[in-house]
C-alpha positions as CSV (number, residue, x, y, z in Angstrom):
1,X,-40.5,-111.9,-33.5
2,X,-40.9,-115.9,-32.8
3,X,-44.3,-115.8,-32.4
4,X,-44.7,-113.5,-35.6
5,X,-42.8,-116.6,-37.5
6,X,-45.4,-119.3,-36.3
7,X,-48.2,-117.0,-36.3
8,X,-48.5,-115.1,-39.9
9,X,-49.0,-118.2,-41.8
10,X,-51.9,-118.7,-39.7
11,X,-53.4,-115.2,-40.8
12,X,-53.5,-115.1,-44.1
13,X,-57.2,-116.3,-45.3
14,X,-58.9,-116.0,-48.6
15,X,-61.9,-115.6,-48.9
16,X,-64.6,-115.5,-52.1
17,X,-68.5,-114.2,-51.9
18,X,-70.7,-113.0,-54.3
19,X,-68.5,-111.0,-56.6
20,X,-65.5,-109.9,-54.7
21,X,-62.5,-111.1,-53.5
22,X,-61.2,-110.8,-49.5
23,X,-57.3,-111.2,-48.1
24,X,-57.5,-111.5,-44.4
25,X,-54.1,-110.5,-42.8
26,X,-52.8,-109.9,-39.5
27,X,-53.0,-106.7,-40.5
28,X,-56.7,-106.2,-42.0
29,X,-58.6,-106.9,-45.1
30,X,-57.9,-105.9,-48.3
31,X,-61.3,-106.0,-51.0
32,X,-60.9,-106.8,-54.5
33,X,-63.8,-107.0,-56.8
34,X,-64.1,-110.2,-58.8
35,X,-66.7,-109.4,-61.5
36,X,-64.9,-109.2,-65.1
37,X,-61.6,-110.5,-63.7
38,X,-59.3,-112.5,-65.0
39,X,-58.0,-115.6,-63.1
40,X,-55.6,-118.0,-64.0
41,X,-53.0,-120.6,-62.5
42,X,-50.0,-118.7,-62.4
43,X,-46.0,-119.0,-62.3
44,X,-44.1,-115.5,-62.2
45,X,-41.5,-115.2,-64.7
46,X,-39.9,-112.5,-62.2
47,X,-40.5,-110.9,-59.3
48,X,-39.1,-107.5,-57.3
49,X,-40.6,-106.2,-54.0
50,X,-41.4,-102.8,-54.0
51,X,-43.1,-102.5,-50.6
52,X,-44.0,-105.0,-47.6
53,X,-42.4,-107.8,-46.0
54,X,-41.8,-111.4,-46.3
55,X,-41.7,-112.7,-42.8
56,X,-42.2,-116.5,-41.9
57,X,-43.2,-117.8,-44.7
58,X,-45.6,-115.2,-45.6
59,X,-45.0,-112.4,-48.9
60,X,-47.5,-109.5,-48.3
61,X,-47.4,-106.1,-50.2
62,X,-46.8,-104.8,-53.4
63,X,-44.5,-106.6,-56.3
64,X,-43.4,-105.8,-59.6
65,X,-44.3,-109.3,-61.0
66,X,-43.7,-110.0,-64.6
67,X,-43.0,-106.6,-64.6
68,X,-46.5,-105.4,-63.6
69,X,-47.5,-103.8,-60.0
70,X,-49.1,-106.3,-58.4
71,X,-51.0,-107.0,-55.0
72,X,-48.6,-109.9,-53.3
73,X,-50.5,-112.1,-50.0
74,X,-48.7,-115.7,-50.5
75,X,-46.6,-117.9,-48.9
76,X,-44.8,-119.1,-51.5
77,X,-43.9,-116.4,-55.1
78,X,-43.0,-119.8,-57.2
79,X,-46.9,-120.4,-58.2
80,X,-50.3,-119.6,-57.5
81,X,-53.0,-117.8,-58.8
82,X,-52.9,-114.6,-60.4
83,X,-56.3,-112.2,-61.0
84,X,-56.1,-109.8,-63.4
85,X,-58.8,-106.9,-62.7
86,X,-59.1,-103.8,-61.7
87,X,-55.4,-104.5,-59.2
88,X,-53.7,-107.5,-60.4
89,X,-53.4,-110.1,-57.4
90,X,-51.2,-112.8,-56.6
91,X,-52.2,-115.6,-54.1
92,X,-51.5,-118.9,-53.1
93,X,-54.4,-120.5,-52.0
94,X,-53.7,-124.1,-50.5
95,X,-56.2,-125.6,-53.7
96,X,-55.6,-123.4,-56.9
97,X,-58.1,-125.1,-59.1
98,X,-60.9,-125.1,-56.1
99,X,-60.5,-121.4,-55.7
100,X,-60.1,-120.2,-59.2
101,X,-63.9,-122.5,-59.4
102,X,-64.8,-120.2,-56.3
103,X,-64.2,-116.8,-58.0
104,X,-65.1,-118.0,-61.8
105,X,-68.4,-118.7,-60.1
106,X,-68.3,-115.0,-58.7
107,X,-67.8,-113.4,-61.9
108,X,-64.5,-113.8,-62.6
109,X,-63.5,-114.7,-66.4
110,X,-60.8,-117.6,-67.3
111,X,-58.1,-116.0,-70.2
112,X,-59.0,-116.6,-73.7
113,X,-56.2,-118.8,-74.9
114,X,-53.8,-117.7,-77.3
């Protein structure tokens, strides 16, 4: 369990190519297409765990955030970056406005504002 706490962080790795998006976690990768996507800065209003874990710093599996099922792989639930597709996923990449450049550039769409 004390390595797990130093070592999770560590695992979680986002990465963005041509139109998709992938989570690496100590556990595997997880795909999400990018293409049509919405992707904003995001802070939840509220957030419930329906299934994973958070252990050492590290928030991975599924949330009812802002009371919609969503795809959790952050280390911190205050703010990140939410993309609304196909799954809605919520990350916390260590430079939010670098990576939401990353995956506009892939085909993902900023919200039209209100």
């Amino acid at each position: 369990l004390a390595v797990n706490l130093f070592v999770l962080p560590a695992r979680l790795r986002y990465s963005v190519s041509a139109d998709r998006l992938e989570v690496r976690t100590l556990f595997g990768t997880h795909v999400f297409p990018l293409s049509g996507a919405k992707v904003k800065l995001h802070t939840p209003l509220v957030g419930e765990r329906l299934s994973g874990r958070g252990l050492g710093g590290t928030w991975v599996g599924s949330w009812a955030m802002d009371t919609a099922p969503t795809n959790v792989f952050a280390t911190s639930l205050d703010r990140g970056v939410l993309i609304d597709g196909e799954q809605r996923v919520f990350l916390t990449p260590a430079d939010g406005p670098a990576f939401m450049d990353a995956a506009l550039a892939a085909g993902a769409r900023a919200p039209q504002p209100r």
